[in-house]
Residue, then its C-alpha position, 0 to 999 in steps of 0.5 A: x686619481x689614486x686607486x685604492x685597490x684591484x676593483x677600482x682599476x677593472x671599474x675604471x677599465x671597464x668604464x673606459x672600454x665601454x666609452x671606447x667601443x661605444x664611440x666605435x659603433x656611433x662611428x660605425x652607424x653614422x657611417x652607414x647611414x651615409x652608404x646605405x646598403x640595399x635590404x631587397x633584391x630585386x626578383x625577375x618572374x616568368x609565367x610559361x603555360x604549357x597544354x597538353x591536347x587531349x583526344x575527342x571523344x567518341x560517340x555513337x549515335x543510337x536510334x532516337x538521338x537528335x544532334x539537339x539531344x547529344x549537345x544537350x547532354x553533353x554539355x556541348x555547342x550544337x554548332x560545335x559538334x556540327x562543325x567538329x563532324x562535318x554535319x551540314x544538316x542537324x536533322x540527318x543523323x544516322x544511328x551508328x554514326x559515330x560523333x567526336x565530341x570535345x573533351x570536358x576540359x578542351x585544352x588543359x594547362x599544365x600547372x606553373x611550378x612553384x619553386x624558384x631557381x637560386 
């Protein structure tokens, strides 16, 4: 096939690249698909929960209390608050003792961080 000039040879050259470099990626993908290569990772997570104590609180009974009374506003158990101040009988409470009641929160755990190691 004669060429009559410069752009037919870079048209015939083109051509016969773009023919080459396809057959190359056919090649290359078909063999790919043969040995697949692993898109995911798989990832291992832990979950550690850390408590932190947080101290009872205090309170002094005041002339009128009843151990019912104290529970009641607190938010508390009344066997718990027995239990917690060594209180057999509910109805002897005597003004100026002073009760340990349970924090708000008891036990407060410690927030999981969110970031991941590398």
């Amino acid at each position: 096939m004669p060429f009559r000039g410069a752009l037919q040879i870079l048209l015939f050259v083109t051509a016969v690249v773009t023919g080459a470099s396809s057959l190359v990626v056919m090649i290359a993908s078909e063999s790919a698909a043969s040995n697949p290569v692993p898109t995911t990772v798989p990832v291992t997570t832990s979950t550690t929960t850390t408590t932190i104590y947080v101290e009872p609180l205090i309170y002094v009974v005041q002339r009128g209390d009843t151990l019912f009374r104290i529970a009641e506003k607190n938010q508390v158990d009344m066997r718990l608050l027995m239990e917690m101040n060594g209180i057999n009988n509910p109805d002897a409470l005597d003004y100026g003792r002073k009760l340990k009641l349970p924090p708000a929160t008891g036990f407060v755990p410690a927030p999981v961080p969110t970031t991941m190691a590398p």
